[in-house]
N, CA and C of each residue as an Amber inpcrd file, in Angstrom:
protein
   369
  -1.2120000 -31.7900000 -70.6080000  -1.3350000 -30.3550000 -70.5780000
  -1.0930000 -29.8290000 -69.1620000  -1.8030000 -30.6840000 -68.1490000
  -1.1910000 -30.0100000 -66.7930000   0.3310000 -30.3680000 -66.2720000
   0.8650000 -31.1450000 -66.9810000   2.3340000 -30.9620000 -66.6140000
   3.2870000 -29.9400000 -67.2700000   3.1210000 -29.5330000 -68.5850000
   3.3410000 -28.8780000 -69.3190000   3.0380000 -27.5510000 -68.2560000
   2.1770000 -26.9560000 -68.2470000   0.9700000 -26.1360000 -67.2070000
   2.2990000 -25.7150000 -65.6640000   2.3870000 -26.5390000 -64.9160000
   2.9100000 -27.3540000 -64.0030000   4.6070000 -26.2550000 -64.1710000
   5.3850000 -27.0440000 -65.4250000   6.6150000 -26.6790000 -65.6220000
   6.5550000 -25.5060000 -66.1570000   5.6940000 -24.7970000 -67.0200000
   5.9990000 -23.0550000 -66.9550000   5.6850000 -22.5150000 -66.1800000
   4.6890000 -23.0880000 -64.6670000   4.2480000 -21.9480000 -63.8210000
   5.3640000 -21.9470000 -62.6850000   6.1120000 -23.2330000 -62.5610000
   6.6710000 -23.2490000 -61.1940000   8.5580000 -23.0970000 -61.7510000
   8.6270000 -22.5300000 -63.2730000   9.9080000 -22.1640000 -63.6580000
  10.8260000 -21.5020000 -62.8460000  11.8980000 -21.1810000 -62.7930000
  12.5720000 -20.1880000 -61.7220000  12.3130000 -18.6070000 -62.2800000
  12.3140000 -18.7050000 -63.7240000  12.1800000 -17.2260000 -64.4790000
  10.4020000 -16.9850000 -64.1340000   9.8580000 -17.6910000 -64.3480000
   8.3110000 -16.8610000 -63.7640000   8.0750000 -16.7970000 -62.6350000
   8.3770000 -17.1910000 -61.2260000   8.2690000 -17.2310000 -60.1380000
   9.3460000 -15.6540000 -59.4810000  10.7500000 -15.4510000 -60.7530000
  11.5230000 -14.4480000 -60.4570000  10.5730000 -13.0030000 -60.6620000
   9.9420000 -13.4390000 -62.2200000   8.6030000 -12.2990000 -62.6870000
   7.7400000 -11.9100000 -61.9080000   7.0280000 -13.1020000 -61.0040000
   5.9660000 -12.5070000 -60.2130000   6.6150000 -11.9000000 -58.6650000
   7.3760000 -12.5370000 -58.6800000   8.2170000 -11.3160000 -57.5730000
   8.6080000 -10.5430000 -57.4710000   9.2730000  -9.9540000 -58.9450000
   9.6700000  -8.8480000 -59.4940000   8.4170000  -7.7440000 -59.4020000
   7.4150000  -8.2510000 -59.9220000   5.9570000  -7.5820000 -60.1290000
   5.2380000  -7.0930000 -58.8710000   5.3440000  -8.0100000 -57.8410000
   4.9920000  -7.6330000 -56.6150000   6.3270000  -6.0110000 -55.8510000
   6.9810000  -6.6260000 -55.9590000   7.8550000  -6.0750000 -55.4500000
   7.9190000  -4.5420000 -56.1430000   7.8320000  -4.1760000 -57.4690000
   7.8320000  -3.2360000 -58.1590000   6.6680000  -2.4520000 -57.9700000
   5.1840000  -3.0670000 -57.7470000   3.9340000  -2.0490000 -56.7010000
   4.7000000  -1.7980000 -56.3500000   4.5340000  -2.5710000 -54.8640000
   5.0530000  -1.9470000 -54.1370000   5.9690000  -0.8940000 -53.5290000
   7.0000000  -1.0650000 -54.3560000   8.1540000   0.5890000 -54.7670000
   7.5460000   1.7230000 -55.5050000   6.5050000   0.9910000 -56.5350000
   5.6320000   2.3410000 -56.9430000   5.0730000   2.7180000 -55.8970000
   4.0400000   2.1390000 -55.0260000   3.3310000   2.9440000 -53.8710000
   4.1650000   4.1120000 -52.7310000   5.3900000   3.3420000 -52.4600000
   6.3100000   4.3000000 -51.6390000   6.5760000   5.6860000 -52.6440000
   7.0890000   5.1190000 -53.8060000   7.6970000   6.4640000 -54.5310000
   6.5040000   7.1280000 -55.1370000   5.2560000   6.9270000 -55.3100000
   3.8660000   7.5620000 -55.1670000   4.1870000   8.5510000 -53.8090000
   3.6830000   7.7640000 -52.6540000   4.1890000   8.1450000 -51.7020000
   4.8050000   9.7760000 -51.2730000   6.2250000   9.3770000 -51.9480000
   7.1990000  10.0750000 -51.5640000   7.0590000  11.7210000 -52.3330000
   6.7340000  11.1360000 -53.6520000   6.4240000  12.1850000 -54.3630000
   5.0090000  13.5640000 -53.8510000   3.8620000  12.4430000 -54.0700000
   2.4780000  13.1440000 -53.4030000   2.5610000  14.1550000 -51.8290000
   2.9950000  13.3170000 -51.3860000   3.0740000  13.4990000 -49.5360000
   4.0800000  14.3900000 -49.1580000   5.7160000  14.6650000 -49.8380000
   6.8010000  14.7590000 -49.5740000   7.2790000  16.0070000 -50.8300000
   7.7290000  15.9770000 -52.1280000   8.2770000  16.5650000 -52.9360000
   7.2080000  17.4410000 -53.4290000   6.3070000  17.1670000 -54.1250000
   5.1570000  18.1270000 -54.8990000   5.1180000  19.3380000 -53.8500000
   4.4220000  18.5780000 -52.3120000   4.0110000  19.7680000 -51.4320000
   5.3880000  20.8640000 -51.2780000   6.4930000  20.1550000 -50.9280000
   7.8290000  21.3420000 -50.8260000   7.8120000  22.2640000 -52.2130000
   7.6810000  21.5430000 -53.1500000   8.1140000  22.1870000 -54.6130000
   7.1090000  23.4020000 -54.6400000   5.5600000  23.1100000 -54.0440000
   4.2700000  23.8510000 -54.1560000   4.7820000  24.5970000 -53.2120000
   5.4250000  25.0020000 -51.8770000   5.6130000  26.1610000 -50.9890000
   6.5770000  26.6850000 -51.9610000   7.5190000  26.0840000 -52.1100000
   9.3020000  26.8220000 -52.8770000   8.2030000  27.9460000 -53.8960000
   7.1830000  27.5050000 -54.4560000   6.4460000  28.4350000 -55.4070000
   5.3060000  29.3360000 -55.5370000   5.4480000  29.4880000 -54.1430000
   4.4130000  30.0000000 -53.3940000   2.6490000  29.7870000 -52.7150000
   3.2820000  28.4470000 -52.5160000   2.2180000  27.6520000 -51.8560000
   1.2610000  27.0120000 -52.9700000   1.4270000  26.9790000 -53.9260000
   0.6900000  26.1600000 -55.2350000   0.4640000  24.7090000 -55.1560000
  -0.4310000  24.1810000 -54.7540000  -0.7310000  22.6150000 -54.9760000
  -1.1730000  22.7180000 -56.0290000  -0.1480000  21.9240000 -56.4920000
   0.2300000  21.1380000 -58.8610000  -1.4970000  20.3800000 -58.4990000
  -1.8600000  19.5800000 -57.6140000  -2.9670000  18.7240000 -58.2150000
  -4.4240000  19.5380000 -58.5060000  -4.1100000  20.5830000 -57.9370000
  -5.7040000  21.6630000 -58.0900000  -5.0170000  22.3390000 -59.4750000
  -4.0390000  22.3750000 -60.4280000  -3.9170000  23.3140000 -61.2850000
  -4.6570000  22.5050000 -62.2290000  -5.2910000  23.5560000 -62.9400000
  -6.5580000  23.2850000 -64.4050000  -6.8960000  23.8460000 -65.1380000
  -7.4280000  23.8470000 -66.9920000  -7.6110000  25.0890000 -67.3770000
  -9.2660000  24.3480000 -67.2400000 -10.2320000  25.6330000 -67.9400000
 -11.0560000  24.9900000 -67.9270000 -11.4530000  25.4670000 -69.6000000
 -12.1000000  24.2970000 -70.4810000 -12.0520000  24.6400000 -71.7590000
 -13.5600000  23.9520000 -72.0800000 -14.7450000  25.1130000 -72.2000000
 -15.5350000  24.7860000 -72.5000000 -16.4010000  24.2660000 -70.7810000
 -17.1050000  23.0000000 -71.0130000 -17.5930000  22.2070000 -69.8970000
 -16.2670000  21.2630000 -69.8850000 -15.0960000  21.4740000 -70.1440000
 -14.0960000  20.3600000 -70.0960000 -12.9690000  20.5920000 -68.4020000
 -12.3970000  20.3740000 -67.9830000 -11.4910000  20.6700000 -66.7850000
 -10.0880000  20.0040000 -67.7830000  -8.9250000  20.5850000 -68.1250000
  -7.8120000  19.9690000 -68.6300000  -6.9610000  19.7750000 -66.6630000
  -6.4500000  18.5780000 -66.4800000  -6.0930000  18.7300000 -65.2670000
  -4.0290000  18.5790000 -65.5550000  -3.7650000  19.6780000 -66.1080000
  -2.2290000  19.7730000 -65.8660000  -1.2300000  19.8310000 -64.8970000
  -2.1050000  20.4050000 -63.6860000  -0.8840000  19.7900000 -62.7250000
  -1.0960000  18.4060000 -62.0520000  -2.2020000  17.9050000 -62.3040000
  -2.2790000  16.0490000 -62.1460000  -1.1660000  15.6710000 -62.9890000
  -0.9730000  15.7420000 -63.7620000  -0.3460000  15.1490000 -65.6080000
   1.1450000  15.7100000 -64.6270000   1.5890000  16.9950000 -64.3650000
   2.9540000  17.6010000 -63.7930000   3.4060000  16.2160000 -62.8620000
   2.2680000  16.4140000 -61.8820000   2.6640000  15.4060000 -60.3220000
   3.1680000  13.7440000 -61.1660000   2.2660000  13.6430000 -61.7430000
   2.9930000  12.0170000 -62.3360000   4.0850000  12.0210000 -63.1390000
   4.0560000  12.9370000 -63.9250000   5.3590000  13.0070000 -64.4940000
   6.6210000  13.4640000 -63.5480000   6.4110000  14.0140000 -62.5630000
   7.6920000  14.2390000 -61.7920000   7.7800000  12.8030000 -60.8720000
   6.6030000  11.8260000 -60.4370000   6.5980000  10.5980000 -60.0400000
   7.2240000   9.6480000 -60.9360000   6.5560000   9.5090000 -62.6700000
   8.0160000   8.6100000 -63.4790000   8.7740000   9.0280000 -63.4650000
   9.7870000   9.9870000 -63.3150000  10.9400000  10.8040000 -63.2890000
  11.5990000   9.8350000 -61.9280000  11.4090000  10.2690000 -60.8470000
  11.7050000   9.5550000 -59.5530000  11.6380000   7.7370000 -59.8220000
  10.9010000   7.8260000 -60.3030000  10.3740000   6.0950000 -60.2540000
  11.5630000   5.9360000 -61.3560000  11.8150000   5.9680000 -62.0290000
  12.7680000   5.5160000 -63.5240000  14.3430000   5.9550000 -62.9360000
  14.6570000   7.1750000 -62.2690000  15.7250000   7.0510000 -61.3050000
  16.6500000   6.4540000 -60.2230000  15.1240000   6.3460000 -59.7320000
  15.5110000   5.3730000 -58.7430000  15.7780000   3.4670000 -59.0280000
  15.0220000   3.3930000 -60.0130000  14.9070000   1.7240000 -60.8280000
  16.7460000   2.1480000 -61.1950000  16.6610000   3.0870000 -62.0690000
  18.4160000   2.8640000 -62.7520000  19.1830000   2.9260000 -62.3530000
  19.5570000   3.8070000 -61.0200000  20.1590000   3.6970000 -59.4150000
  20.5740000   2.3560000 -59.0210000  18.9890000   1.5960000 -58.6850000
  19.2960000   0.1080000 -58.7190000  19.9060000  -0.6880000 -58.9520000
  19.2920000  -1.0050000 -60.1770000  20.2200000  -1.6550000 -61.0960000
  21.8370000  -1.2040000 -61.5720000  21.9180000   0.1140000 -61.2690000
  23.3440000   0.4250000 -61.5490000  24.2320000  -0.3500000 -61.0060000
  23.7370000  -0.4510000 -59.5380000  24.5320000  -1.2260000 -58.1910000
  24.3750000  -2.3490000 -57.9730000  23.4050000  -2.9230000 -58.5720000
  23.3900000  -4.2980000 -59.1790000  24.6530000  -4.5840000 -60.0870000
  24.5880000  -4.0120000 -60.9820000  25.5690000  -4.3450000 -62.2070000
  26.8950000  -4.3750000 -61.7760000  27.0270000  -3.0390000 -60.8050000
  28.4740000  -3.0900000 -61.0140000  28.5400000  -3.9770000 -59.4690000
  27.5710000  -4.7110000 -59.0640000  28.2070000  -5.4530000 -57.9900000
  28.3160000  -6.7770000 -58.5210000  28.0400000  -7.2000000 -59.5140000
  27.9880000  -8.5950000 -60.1010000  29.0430000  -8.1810000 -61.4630000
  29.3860000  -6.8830000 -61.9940000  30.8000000  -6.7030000 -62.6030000
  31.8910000  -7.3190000 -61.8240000  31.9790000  -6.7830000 -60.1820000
  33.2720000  -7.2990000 -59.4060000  33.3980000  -8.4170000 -59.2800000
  32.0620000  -9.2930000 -58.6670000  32.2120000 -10.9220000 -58.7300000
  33.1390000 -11.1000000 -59.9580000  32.4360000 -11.0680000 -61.2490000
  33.1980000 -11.5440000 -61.9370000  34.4570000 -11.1910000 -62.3060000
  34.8080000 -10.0790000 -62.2010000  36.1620000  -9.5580000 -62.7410000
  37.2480000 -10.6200000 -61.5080000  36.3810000 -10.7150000 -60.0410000
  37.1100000 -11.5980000 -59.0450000  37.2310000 -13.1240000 -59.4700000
  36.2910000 -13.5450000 -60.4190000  36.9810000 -15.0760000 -60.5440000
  38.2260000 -15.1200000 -61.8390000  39.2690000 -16.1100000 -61.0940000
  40.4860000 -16.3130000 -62.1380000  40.1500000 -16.7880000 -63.1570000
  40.9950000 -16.5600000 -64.3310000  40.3690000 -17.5650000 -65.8540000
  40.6780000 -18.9830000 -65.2290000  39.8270000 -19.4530000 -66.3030000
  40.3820000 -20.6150000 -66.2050000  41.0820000 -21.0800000 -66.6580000
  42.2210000 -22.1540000 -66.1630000  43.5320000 -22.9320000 -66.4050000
  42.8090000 -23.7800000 -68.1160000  43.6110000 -23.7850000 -69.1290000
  43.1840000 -24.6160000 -70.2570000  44.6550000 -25.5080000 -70.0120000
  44.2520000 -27.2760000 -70.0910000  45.4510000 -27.8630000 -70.3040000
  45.9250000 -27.3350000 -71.5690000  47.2590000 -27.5780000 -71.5100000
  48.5610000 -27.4020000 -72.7910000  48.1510000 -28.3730000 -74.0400000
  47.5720000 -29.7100000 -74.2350000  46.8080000 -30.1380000 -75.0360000
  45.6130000 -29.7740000 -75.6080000  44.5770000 -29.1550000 -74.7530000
  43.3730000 -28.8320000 -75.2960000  44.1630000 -27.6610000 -76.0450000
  44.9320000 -27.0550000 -75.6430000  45.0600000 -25.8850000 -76.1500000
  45.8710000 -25.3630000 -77.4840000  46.3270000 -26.3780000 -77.6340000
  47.5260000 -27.0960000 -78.3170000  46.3550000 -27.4730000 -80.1790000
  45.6940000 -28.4880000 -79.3920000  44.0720000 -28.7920000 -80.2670000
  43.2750000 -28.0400000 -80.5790000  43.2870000 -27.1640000 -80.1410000
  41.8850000 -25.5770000 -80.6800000  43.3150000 -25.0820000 -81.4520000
  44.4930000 -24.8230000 -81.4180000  45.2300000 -24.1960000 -82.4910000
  45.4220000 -24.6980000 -83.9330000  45.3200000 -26.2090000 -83.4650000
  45.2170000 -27.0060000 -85.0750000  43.5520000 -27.1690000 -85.5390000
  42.6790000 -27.1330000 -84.7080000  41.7870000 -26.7240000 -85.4590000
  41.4170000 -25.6100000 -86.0370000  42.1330000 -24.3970000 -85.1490000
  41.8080000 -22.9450000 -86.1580000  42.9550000 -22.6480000 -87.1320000
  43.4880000 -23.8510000 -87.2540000  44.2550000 -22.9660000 -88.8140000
  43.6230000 -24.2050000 -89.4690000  43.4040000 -25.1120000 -89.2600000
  42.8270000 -26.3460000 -90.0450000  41.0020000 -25.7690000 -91.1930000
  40.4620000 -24.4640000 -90.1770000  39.0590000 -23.9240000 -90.4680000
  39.6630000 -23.0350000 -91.1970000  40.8510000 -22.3630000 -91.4070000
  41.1140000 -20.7870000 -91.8240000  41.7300000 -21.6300000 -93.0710000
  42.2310000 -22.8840000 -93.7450000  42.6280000 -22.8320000 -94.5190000
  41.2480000 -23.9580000 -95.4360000
C-alpha cells in the first residue's frame, strides 16, 4: 500500500496539480488585489464616490450585502479573463510548435502495407 501510496503522490500529473493549485491562490490574491485596492475604488469615484462594499439593503434585522456580492462578481469576471487570456497564449504557442514539426517520412513499404490492409478491412 505504501508503494502504491508512493507512485500516485510523486506522479508528474499530481505534483503538476499541486502546483497548479498553489500557483492559482496565489493569482487569486493579486487579482483580489487588483480588483479591491485598484478597480472597485476607480469604478466607486467614476460614480460618485460610492464604495460597492458598504452598499446594503436592510430587510427586517437582516443586512442583504449587494455590493459585497457586485465586488466579487466583478473579481470572477477578471479572474476567468485573465485565466482564458492565459491559456489562450498557451495554446496558440504550443499550436506553432506543432504546426513547426515536419510529418513524418512513412517508408514506401509500410505504406504500400496499410493500403493492402485497408482495402483487405473494406472488403
Amino acid at each position: 500500500m505504501w508503494n502504491e501510496f508512493k507512485k500516485f503522490a510523486l506522479k508528474g500529473n499530481v505534483l503538476d496539480l499541486a502546483v497548479g493549485v498553489v500557483i492559482g491562490a496565489a493569482f487569486g490574491k493579486i487579482v483580489s488585489s487588483l480588483v479591491d485596492d485598484i478597480i472597485m475604488p476607480l469604478v466607486g469615484l467614476l460614480m460618485g464616490g460610492v464604495d460597492f462594499t458598504k452598499l446594503m439593503i436592510k430587510v427586517g434585522g437582516a443586512e442583504v450585502k449587494y455590493g459585497s456580492f457586485m465586488q466579487n462578481v466583478v473579481d470572477f469576471l477578471i479572474v476567468a479573463f485573465s485565466i482564458f487570456i492565459f491559456v489562450r497564449i498557451i495554446n496558440k504557442r504550443f499550436k506553432k510548435k506543432e504546426e513547426a514539426k515536419p510529418a513524418p517520412v512513412i517508408d514506401k513499404n509500410v505504406e504500400l502495407l496499410t493500403e493492402i490492409r485497408d482495402l483487405l478491412k473494406n472488403k
